[in-house]
C-alpha positions in Angstrom: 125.4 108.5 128.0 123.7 111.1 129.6 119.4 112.1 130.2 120.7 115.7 129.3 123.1 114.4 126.1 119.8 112.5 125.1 117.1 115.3 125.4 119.9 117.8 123.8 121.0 115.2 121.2 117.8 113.7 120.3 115.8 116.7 118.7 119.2 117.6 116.6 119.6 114.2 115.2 115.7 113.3 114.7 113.5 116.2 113.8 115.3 120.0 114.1 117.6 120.5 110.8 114.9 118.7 108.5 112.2 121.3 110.6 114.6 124.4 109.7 115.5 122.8 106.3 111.3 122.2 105.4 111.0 126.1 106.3 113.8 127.6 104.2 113.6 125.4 101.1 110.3 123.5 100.7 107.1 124.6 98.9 105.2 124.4 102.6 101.7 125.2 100.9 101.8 122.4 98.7 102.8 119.6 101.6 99.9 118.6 103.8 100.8 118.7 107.7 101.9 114.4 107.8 104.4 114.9 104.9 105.8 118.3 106.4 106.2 115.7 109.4 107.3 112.6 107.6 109.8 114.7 105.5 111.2 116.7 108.9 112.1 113.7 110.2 113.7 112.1 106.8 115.7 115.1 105.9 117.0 115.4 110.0 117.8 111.5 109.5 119.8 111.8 106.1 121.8 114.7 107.0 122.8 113.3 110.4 123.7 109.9 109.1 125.8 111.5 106.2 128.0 114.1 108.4 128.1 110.9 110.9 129.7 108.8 108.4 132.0 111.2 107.0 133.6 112.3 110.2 133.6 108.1 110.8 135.5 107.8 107.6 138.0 110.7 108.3 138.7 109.5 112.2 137.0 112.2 114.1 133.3 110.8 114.8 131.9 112.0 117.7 128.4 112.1 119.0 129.1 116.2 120.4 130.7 117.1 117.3 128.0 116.0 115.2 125.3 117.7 117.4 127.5 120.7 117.2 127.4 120.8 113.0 123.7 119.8 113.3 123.3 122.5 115.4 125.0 125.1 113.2 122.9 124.0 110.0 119.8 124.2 111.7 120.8 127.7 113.1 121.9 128.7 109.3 119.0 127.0 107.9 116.8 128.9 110.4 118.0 132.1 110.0 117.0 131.8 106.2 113.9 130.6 106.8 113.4 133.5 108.9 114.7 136.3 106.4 112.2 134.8 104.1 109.3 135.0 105.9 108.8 131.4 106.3 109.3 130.8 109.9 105.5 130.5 110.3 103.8 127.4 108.0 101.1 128.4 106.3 98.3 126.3 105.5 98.4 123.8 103.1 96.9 124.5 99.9 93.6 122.0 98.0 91.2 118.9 99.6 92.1 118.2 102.7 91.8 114.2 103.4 89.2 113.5 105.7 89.5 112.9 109.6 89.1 109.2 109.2 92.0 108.4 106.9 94.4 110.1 108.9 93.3 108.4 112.1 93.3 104.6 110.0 97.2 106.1 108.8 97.3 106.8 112.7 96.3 103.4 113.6 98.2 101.5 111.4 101.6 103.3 112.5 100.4 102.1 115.9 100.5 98.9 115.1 103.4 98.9 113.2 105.0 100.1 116.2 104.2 97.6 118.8 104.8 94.9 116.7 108.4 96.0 115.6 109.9 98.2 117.7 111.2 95.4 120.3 114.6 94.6 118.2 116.6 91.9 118.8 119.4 91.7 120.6 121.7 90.0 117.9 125.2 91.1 118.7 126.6 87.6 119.4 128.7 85.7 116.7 130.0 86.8 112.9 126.0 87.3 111.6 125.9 90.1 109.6 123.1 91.0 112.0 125.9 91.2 114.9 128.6 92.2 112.8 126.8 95.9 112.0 126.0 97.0 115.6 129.8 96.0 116.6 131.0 98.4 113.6 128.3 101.3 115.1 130.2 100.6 118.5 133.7 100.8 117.3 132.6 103.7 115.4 131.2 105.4 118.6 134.2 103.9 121.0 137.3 104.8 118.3 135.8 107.5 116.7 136.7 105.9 113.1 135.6 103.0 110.8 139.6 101.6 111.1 140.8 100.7 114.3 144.3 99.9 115.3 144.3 96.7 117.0 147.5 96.6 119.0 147.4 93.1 119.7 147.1 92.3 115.7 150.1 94.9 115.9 152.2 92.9 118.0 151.7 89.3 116.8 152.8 90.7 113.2 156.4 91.3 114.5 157.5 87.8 113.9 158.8 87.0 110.5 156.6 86.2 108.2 156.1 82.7 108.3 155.6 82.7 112.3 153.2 85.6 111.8 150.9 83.3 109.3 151.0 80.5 111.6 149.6 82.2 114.9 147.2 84.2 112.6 146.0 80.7 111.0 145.9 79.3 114.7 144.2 82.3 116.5 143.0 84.6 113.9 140.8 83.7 110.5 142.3 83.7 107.3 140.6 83.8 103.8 141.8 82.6 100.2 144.5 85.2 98.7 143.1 84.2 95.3 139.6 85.0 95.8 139.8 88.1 98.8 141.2 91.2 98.7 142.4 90.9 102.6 144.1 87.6 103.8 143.8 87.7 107.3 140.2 88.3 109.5 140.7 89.7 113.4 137.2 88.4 113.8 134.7 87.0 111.4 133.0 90.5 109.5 136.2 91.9 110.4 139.4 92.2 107.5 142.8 93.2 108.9 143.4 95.8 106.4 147.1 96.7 107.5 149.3 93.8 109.7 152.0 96.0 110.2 149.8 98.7 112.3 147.1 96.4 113.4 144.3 98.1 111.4 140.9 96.5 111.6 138.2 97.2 109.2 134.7 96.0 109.7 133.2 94.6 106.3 129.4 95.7 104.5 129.2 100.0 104.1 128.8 102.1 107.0 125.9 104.4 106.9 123.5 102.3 108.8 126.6 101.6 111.0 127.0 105.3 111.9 122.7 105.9 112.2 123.5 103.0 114.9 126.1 104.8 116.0 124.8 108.1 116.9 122.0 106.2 118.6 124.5 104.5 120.9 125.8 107.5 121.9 122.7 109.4 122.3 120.5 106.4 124.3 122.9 103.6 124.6 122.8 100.1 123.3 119.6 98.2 124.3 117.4 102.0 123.3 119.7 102.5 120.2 118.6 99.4 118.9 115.5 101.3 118.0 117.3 102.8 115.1 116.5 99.8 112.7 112.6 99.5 113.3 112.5 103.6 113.5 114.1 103.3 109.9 111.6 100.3 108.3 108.9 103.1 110.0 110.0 105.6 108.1 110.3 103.2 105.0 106.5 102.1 105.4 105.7 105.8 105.9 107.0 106.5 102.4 105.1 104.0 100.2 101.8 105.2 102.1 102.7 108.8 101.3 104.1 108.0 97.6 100.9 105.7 97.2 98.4 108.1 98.3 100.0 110.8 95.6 100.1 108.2 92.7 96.7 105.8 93.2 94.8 107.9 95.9 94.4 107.5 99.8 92.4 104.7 99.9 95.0 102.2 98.4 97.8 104.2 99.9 96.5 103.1 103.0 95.3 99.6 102.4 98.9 98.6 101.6 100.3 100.5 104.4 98.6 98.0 106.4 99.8 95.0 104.4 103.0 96.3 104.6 102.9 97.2 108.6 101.7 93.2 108.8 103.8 91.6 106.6 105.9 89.5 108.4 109.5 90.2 106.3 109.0 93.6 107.0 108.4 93.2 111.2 111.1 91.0 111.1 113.8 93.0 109.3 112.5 95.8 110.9 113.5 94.0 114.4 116.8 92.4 113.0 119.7 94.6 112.6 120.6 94.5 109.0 120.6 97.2 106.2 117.5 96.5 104.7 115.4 98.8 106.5 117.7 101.6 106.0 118.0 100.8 102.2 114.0 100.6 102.3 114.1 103.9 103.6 116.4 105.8 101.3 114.6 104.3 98.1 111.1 105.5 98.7 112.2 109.0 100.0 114.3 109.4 96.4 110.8 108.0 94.8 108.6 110.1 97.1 111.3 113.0 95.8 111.1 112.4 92.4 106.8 111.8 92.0 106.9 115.3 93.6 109.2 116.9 91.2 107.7 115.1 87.5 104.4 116.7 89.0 105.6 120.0 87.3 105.6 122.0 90.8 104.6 125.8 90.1 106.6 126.9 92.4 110.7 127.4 91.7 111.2 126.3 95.5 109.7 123.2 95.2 111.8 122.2 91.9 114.8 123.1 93.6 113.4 121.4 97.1 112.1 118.3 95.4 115.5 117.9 93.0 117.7 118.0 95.9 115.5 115.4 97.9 115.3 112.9 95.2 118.8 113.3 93.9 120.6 113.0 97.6 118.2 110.3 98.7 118.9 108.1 95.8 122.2 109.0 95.7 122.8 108.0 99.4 121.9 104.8 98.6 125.4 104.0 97.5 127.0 104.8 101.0 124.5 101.6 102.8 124.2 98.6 100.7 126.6 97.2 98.0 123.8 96.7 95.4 123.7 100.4 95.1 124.7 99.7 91.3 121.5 98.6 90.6 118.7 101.1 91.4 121.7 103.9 90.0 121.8 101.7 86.5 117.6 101.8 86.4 117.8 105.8 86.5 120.2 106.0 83.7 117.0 105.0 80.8 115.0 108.4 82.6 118.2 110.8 82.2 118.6 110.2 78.8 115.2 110.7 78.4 115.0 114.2 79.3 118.5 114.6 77.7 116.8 113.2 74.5 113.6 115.2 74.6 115.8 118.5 76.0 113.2 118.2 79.1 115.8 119.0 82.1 114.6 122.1 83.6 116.5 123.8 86.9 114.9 120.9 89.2 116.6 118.1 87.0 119.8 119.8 87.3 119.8 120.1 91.0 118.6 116.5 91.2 121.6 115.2 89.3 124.1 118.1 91.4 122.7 116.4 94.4 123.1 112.8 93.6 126.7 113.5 92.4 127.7 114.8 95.9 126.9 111.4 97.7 128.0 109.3 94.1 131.4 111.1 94.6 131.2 109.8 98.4 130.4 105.9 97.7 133.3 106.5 95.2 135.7 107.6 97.8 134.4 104.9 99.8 135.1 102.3 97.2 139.0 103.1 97.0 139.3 103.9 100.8 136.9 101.5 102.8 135.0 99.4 100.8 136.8 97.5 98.3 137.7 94.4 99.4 134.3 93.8 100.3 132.7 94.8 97.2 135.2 92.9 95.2 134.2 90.4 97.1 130.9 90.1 96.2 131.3 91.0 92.9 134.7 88.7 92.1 133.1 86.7 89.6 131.0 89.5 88.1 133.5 92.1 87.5 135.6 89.1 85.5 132.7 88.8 83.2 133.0 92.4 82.0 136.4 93.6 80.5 135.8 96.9 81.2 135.1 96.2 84.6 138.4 94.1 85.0 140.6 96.8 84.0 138.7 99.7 85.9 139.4 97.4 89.0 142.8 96.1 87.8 144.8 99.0 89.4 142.8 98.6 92.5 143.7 95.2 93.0 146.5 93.4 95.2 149.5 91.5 93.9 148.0 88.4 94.2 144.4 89.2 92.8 145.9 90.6 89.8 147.1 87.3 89.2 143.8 85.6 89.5 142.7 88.4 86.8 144.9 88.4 84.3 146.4 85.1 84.2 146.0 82.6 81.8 146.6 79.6 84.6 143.5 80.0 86.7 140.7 78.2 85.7 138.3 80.7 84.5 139.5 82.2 80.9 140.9 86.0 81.9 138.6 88.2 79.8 141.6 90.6 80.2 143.5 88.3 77.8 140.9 88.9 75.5 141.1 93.0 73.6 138.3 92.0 71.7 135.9 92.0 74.5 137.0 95.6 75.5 136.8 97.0 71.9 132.9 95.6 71.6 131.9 96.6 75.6 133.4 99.7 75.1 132.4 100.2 71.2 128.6 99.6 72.7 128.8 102.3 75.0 130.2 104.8 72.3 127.1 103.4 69.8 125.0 104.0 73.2 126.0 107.3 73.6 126.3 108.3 69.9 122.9 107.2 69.6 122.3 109.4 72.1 123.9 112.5 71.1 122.2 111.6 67.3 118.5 111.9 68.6 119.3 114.7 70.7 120.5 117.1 67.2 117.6 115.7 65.7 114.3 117.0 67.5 111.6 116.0 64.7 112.7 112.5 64.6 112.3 112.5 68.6 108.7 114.4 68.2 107.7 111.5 65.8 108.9 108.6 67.9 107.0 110.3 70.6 104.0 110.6 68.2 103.9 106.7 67.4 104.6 105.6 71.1 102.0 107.5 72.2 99.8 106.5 69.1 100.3 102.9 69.9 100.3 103.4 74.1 97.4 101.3 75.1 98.3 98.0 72.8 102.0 98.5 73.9 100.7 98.9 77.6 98.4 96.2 77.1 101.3 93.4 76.0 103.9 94.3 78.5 101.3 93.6 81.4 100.5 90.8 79.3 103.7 89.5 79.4 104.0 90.2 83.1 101.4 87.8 83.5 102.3 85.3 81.4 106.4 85.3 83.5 104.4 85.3 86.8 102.7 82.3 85.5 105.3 80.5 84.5 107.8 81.5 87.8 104.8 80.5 90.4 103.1 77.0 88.8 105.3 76.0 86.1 108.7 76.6 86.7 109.0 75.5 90.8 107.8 72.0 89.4 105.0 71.8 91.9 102.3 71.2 90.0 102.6 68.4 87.8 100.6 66.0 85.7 100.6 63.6 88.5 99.3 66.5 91.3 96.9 67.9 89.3 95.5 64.2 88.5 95.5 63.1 91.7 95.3 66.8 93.9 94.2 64.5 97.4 96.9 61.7 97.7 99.3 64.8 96.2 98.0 67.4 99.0 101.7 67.5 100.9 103.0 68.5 97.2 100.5 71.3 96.9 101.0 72.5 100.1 104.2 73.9 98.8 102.7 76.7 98.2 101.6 77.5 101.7 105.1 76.6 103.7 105.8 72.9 102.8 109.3 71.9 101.1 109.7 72.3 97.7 112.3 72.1 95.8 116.1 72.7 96.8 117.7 75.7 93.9 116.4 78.9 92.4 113.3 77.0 90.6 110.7 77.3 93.3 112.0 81.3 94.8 108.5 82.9 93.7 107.0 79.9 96.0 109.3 80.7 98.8 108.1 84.1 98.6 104.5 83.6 98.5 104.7 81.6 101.5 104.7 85.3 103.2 102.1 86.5 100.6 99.5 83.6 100.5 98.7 82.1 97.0 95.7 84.6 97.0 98.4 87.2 97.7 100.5 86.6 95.0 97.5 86.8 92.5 96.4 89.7 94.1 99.5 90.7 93.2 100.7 90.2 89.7 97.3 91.6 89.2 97.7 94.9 90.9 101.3 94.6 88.8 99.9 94.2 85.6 97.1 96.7 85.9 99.9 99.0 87.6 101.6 98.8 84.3 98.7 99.1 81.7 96.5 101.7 83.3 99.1 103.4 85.5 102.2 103.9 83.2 103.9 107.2 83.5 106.9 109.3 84.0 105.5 109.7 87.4 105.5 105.7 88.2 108.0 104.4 85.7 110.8 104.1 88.4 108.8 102.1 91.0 107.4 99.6 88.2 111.0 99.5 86.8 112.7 99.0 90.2 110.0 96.4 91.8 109.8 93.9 88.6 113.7 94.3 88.4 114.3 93.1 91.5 111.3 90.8 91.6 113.6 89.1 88.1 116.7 89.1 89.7 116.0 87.8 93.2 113.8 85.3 91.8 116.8 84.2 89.4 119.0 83.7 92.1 118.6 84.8 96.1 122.6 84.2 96.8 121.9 82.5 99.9 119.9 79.6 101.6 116.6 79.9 100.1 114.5 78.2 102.8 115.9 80.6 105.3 113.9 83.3 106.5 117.5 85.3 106.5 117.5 85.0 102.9 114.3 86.8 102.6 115.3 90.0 103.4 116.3 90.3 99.7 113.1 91.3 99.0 112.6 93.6 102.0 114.0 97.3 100.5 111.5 96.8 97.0 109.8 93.8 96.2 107.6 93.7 99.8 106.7 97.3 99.7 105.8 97.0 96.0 104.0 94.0 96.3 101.9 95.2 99.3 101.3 98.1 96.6 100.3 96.1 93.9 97.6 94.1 96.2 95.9 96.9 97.2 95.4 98.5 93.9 94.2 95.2 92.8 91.7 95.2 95.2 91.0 99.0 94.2 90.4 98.1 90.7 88.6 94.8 91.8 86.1 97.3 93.9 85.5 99.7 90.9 84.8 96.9 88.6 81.8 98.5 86.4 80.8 95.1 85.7 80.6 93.4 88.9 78.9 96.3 90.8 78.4 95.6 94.3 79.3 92.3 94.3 83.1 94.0 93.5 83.0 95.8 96.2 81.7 93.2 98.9 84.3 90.9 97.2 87.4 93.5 97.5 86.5 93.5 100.8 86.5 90.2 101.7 89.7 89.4 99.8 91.0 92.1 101.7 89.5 91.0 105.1 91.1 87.7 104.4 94.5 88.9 103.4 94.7 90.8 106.9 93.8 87.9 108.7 96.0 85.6 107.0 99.2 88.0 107.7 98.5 88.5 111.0 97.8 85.1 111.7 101.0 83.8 109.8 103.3 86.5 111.4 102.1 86.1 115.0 104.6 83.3 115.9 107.1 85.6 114.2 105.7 89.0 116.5 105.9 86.8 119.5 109.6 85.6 119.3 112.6 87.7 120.6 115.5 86.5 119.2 118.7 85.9 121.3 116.4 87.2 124.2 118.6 88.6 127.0 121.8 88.1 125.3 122.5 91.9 125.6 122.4 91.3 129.8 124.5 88.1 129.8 127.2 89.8 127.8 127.5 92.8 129.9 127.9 90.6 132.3 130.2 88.7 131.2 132.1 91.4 129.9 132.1 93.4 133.7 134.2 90.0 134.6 137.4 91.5 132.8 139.1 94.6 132.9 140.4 96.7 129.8 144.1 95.3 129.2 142.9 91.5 129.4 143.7 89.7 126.1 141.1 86.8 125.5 141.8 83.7 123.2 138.7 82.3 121.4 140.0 79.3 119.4 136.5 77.5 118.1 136.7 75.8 114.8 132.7 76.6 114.4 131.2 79.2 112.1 129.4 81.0 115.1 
């Protein structure tokens, strides 16, 4: 690392080829000066995390090569922009927002930034938090994701039964039956290949490489920086996504919940994906707002396509629930297939998720499949389509555990049947499809009644929003009972569940755990702002964030995979459900304020609700601001590591998870 690789490097990575792709592609006069900013730095962060990983994956990463490409697009991209005309940004076209709501925006980023960007310095033990900056630095010492371990190389030379023995003595090992790989070098790290020694680290590797190239650029203790810089970015998106879909004075309201929300500091400061998946998802949402808004211009259907569709598609190369937010698009494409609505923006948008889809793909036979079958062992046996789509991925051993009859679960692979239906649903599906497409009267009266009947329709499904919050937050956890609400006083300990106390072990009582971040106020705040999100503001311009916020809302309150008390755990709700919630309050709050029948009472009570919601997040999340996890631990390894020299072999033999 170098001051000169640093001032060279850090304008190529951060801000120059999204500035020279902004001035070439985008419609400049319909972007105000903080999205032209916000979007420069996205765009310059996207591109140099993708090349990064693909020069990771194909064994020639390196921190001047990458600056060199960078370099070269931003030259090409320049030189466009430049032939165009379009070197100099014009003004941006309607209102302009007043002073003061870009210096609140201002001061909320400021705060956001002192409180989180002081990460921690978690690179000790097999957390995932340590295991993704020790990927980044192989990445940026090896110049690939696989490393050739010859120590791992050398103990494999013994026949096979020695070999298993040392490994099961001084390596990890894992069940054949129920892991892709058999043998761990370290804990987060799969020996892919004993004969060579190959080493490959376990999760997907764009945050990785986005670590990576900050290693290189500032080295580790700076580089760091990369997770809270990408939660920043994350935050920046819902304020500029909310101020184009509910107006500036909500966008900015739960910019500030979001900024002091205490799952979001922390993440933001602990060196896991979530951030970076936060990140990705309200770019592609900020993306695709921007292009259902019927832009006049052809460049910014073209600009806005390729931003939603490479943003959402990039999701697949950071996080292994990719599946999901791809699975909640499919309902909107067949809509405009339906209705004949794709139009030369649509097009690009699909052309440009395809190119990083193709990647995770790639990724999924090369890198990432023993992890993913990992996580997904028990789920992909549910499906039988899935099970034979895997099948010829599989190992000897694993396509035992699939296909025969002797292990306990009952092979759904044994079972044709379960193909012909799963498969016979997806020809219905798509006949279906294909049916209301030739048949453009019977779309235009389904259209007709649905819009006809929008308001009642509206009405119930925020209804029954309500009605499932209800049930999740006092009925379900078990908290209030008969005897509590008899008895509130001598219960108080029991109703204090709601504010941090134990409650229940098991999925029951997840929306409690989660309010315990949000307040009780908070979480009423917000299933209102929800429910009034989907009644009043239902459109093709918000139907992805409602869809993919009460999805995962569902799904992480059915199950959290993990030790629910934990604060670890939390970070499930970290990429969607925090940001949306923080949303949802302040629109709440909004609509509280605007109340026709309330008057000025609504308003002085908005903003006391909202007074007290600010105070009770910072108040919560100070003790969580104020501690530095694993303080120091990045000196006390370097020194510890400055004891040894390159060839010594060290034996850690610990029986202990960390």
């Amino acid at each position: 690392m170098s001051i000169a690789l640093a001032l060279v490097g850090l304008p190529l990575v951060l801000v120059v080829p999204g500035l020279c792709t902004l001035s070439a592609l985008a419609p400049l006069r319909r972007l105000d000066w903080p999205e032209r900013l916000y979007l420069a730095l996205a765009l310059s962060l996207v591109l140099s995390g993708w090349w990064g990983l693909i020069l990771a994956q194909i064994g020639c990463f390196s921190v001047g090569l990458l600056l060199a490409l960078l370099a070269g697009y931003s030259l090409a991209l320049g030189l466009v922009a430049w032939r165009k005309g379009r070197w100099r940004w014009p003004r941006p076209e309607g209102e302009r927002e007043k002073p003061w709501a870009w210096g609140s925006f201002a001061l909320v980023s400021a705060i956001f930034i002192a409180l989180a960007f002081r990460p921690f310095e978690l690179i000790l033990g097999p957390r995932d938090a340590a295991v993704y900056p020790a990927t980044a630095a192989q990445i940026l010492r090896h110049g690939s994701i696989l490393v050739e371990d010859p120590l791992v190389r050398t103990l494999a030379r013994d026949t096979p039964e020695e070999t298993h023995r040392t490994w099961v003595q001084f390596l990890g090992i894992q069940h054949p039956g129920r892991f892709y790989y058999h043998y761990l070098r370290l804990p987060g790290f799969f020996i892919a290949d004993e004969e060579r020694g190959t080493v490959l680290p376990q999760f997907y590797y764009l945050y990785p490489t986005w670590l990576a190239v900050a290693f290189g650029l500032v080295g580790l203790p700076a580089g760091l920086l990369m997770t809270p810089y990408l939660s920043f970015l994350g935050g920046v998106g819902l304020f500029l996504l909310g101020r184009r879909l509910l107006g500036m004075r909500v966008a900015l309201l739960a910019y500030l919940f979001l900024s002091l929300q205490t799952l979001q500091v922390w993440f933001a400061r602990y060196s896991t994906a979530e951030g970076a998946t936060q990140f990705l998802i309200f770019l592609g949402l900020y993306g695709l707002l921007r292009l259902d808004e019927g832009d006049a211009e052809e460049a910014g259907r073209i600009f806005f396509g390729l931003l939603a569709g490479l943003s959402l598609g990039m999701i697949g190369l950071v996080r292994v629930d990719f599946i999901f937010p791809w699975l909640l698009f499919l309902p909107y494409l067949a809509y405009l297939f339906v209705a004949r609505a794709f139009r030369p923006g649509h097009r690009l948008m699909l052309l440009a998720w395809a190119l990083p889809a193709l990647h995770t793909l790639a990724q999924l036979i090369t890198h990432t499949r023993g992890y993913t079958i990992a996580i997904y062992y028990h789920r992909i046996q549910d499906w039988a389509t899935l099970s034979w789509l895997v099948y010829p991925f599989l190992n000897p051993t694993l396509r035992e555990y699939f296909g025969a009859s002797e292990t306990p679960r009952t092979p759904v692979m044994q079972q044709p049947w379960r193909l012909a239906v799963e498969l016979g649903a997806v020809a219905l599906g798509v006949g279906l499809l294909l049916l209301l497409r030739r048949s453009p009267r019977l779309v235009e009266r389904l259209g007709a009644g649905l819009r006809r009947h929008r308001r009642p329709i509206l009405a119930g499904a925020a209804g029954l929003f309500l009605l499932a919050f209800f049930y999740l937050y006092f009925i379900r956890p078990q908290v209030l009972t008969p005897e509590v609400l008899l008895h509130p006083w001598e219960n108080r300990i029991v109703l204090e569940g709601y504010i941090g106390a134990p409650v229940a072990e098991g999925s029951a009582a997840n929306m409690v755990r989660l309010g315990w971040y949000f307040s009780p106020p908070g979480m009423l705040l917000a299933a209102t702002g929800i429910a009034a999100l989907l009644w009043r503001e239902s459109s093709r311009r918000s139907w992805y964030l409602l869809a993919l916020g009460i999805f995962y809302l569902a799904f992480f309150n059915y199950e959290v995979f993990g030790e629910p008390h934990h604060i670890y755990i939390m970070r499930r709700y970290v990429p969607v459900v925090v940001p949306f919630f923080s949303l949802a309050m302040a629109y709440a709050l909004e609509r509280l304020a605007g109340w026709r029948w309330l008057r000025r009472a609504g308003i002085v009570l908005a903003g006391v609700l909202a007074v007290l919601m600010v105070v009770y997040l910072a108040y919560t999340g100070l003790p969580f601001y104020l501690h530095n996890e694993y303080q120091g631990a990045l000196e006390q390894v370097g020194a510890l590591a400055a004891r040894f020299a390159p060839e010594d072999v060290l034996l850690l033999i610990d029986g202990a998870r960390d």
